[in-house]
C-alpha positions in Angstrom: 85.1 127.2 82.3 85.4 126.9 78.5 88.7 128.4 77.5 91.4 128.9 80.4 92.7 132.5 79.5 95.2 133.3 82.4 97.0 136.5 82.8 100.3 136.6 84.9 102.4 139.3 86.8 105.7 138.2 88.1 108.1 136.3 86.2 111.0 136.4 88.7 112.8 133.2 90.9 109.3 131.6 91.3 107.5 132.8 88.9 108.8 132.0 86.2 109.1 128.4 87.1 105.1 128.3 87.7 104.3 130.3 84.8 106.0 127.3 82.6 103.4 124.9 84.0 100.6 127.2 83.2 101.6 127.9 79.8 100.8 123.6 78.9 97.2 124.5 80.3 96.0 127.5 78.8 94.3 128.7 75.8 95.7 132.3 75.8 98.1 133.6 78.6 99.1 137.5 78.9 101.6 138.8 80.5 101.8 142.5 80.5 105.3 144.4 78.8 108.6 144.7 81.5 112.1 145.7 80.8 113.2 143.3 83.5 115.5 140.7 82.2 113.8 138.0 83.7 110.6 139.2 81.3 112.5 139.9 77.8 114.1 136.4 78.8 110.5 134.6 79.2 109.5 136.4 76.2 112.4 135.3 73.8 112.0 131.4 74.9 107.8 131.4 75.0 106.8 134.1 72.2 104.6 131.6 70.5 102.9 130.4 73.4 102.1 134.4 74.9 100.6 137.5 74.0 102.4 141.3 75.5 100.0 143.6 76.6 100.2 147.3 77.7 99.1 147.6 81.4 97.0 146.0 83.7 93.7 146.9 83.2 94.2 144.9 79.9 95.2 142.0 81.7 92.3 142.0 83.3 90.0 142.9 80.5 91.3 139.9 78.5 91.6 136.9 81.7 89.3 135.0 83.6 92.3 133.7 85.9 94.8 136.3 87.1 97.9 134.8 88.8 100.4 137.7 90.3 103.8 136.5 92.3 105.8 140.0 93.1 107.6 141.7 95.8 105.6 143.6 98.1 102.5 145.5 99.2 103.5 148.4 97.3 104.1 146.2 94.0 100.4 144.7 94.7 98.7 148.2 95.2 100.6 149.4 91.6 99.1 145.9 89.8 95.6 145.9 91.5 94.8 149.8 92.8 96.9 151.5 90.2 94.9 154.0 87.0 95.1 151.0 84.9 95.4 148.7 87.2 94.0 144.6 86.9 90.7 146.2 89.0 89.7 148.3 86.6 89.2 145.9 83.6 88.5 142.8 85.8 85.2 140.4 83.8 82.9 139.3 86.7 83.3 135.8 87.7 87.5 136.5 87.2 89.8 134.2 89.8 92.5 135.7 91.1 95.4 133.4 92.9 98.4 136.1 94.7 101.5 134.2 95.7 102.7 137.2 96.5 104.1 137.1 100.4 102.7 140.5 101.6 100.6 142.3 104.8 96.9 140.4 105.3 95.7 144.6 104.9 96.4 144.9 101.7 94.8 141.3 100.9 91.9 141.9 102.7 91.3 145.5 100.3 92.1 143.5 97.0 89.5 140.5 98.1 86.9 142.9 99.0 87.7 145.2 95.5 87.2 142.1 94.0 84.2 140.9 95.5 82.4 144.4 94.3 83.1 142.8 90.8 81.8 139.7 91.9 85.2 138.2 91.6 87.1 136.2 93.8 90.7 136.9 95.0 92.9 134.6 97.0 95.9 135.5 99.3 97.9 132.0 98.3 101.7 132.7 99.7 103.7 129.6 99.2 106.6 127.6 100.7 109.1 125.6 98.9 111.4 127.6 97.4 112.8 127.7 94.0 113.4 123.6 93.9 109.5 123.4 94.7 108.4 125.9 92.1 110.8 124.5 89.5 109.8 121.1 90.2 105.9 121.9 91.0 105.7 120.9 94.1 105.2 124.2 96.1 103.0 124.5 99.5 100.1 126.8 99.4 98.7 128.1 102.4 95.2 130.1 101.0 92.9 132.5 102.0 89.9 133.7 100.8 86.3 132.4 99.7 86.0 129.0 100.8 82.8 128.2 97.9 85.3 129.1 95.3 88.5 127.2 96.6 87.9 124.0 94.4 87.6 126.3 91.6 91.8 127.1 92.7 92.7 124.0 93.2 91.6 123.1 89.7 95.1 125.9 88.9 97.4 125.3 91.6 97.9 121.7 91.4 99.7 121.9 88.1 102.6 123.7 90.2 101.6 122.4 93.8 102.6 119.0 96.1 100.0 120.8 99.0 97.0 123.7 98.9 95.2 124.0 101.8 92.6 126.4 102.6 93.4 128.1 105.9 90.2 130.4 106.0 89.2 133.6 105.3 90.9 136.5 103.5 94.6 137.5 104.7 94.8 134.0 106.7 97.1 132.9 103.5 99.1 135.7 104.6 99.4 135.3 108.4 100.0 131.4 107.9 102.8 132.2 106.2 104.0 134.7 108.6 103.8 131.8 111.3 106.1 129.4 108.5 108.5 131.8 108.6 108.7 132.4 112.4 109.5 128.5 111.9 111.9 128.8 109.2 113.8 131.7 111.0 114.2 130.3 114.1 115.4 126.7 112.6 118.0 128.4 111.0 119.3 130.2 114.3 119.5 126.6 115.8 121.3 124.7 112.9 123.7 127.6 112.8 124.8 127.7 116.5 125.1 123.7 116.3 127.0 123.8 113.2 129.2 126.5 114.9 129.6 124.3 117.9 130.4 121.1 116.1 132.7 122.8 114.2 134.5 124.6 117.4 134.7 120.6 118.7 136.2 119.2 115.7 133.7 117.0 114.8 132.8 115.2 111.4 130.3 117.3 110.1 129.2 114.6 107.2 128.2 112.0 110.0 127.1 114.3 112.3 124.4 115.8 110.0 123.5 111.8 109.0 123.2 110.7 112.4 121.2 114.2 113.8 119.2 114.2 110.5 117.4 110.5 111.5 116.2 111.6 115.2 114.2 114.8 116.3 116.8 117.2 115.5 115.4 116.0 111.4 114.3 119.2 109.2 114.6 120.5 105.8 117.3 122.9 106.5 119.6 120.3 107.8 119.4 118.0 105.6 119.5 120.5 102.8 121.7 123.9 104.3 123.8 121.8 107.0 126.8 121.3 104.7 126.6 124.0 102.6 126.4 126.3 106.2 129.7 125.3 107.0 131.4 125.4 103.4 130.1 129.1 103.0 127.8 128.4 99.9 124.9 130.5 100.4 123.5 130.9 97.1 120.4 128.7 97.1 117.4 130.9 96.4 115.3 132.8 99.3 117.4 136.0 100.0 118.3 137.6 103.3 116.7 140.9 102.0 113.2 138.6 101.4 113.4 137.1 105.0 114.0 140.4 106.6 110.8 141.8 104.5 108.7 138.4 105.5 110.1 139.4 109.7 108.9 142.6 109.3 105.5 142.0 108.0 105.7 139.8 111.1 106.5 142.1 113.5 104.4 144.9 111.9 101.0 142.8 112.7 102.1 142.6 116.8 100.3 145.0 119.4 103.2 143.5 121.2 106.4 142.4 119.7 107.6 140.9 123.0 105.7 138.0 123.0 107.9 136.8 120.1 111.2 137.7 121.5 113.6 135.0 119.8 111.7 135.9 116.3 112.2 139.6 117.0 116.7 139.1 117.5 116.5 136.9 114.7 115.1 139.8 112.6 117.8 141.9 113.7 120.5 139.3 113.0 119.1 139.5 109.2 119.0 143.6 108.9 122.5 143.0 110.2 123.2 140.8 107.2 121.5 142.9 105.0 123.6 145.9 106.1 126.9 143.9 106.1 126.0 143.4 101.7 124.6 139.9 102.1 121.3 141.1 101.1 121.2 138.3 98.4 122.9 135.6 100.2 120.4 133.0 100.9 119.1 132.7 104.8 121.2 130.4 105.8 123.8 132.7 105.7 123.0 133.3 109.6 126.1 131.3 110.0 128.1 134.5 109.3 127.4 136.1 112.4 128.8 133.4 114.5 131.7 133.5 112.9 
């Protein structure tokens, strides 16, 4: 690939912090007009370094990578499926990386839309949270065409500690589903053992040292314990966002039962949610015991 001419869609909490990597590598790099603040505030700081388009289609027209990192299915049908949507102008031979956490249906339709263009899209949902993105050290579980997958990697580890390919389109997406079945269920734990400790006076500081160097070690302790049980929970991944990734989880089950601790957990977020802690991070679980 002569000239690396990457368009981009999603300049929010993660984005924005990827989309500063890519800018050092490209040749031209498009992002298409928002009024969102996060947008006009990319805009303002990299102006020199970007070119505004119109819609999608031009995006498309104009890139031979396409790197999209929004909220939902519906947000991916708009930017891929839309009138003028990235589809309709796509250049054959175009990559397409989606860190976009959404359903493995709607990956599946954009891989095979893009295959009829003899372009190759990738289901690429990522772990890490803002710290990762920010300091480029994000895990990427992929999906997608395995022949083109070095041709990603050649992208994603200018923003990436850890890609690996997990097989065929929408297995990016279930992968993560499974991470987050982790994630949620890790939280549930450190929150009832932080309640308890708390309830039986003990010193939270050595407590989280001494539990943090045996098998009780994970991220979330060593990085949410004390903030848990200080009630800071403004560290990035949202309530709202866990209760979205849950449901995606749930929405793939012929039977939900066979996850039942997964399944309260989700409830114990939409409770959240409906309490107004929407935007509190997920360790916020703590509330409930409270």
């Amino acid at each position: 690939m002569n000239n690396i001419n990457i368009g981009f869609v999603g300049l929010g909490i993660m984005g924005k912090h990827i989309a500063n990597y890519l800018l050092k590598i490209s040749d031209n790099f498009y992002i298409v007009k928002r009024n969102s603040k996060n947008s006009r505030d990319f805009i303002k700081i990299n102006k020199n370094k970007l070119t505004v388009l119109d819609n999608y289609k031009q995006l498309g027209e104009l890139s031979n990578i396409i790197i999209t990192c929004v909220g939902d299915d519906f947000d991916l049908k708009n930017i891929f499926l839309g009138k003028e949507g990235i589809i309709c102008g796509l250049k054959k031979k175009t990559l397409l990386i989606d860190h976009t956490t959404s359903s493995e249906k709607i990956s599946k339709e954009i891989y095979k839309r893009c295959l009829k263009k003899n372009c190759y899209f990738f289901d690429s949902p990522m772990s890490g949270g803002e710290i990762g993105a920010k300091e480029g050290k994000l895990s990427l579980m992929v999906g997608g065409s395995q022949k083109k997958f070095n041709d990603l990697k050649k992208i994603t580890k200018y923003y990436s500690k850890s890609c690996i390919y997990m097989g065929s389109s929408g297995n990016g997406q279930l992968t993560k589903m499974v991470n987050q079945i982790f994630v949620a269920s890790i939280i549930q734990g450190l929150a009832e053992g932080l309640t308890f400790a708390k309830d039986k006076k003990l010193n939270i500081e050595k407590l989280l040292k001494v539990t943090s160097g045996g098998a009780g070690q994970s991220w979330q302790l060593e990085n949410r314990g004390l903030t848990m049980t200080k009630n800071k929970f403004n560290f990035g991944f949202m309530n709202r966002l866990m209760l979205k990734d849950l449901n995606l989880v749930s929405d793939s089950l012929v039977n939900v039962k066979k996850l039942p601790l997964t399944m309260q957990i989700k409830r114990y977020y939409k409770k959240l949610v409906k309490l107004g802690y929407k935007n509190d991070d997920t360790s916020s679980l703590i509330r409930l015991l409270k």
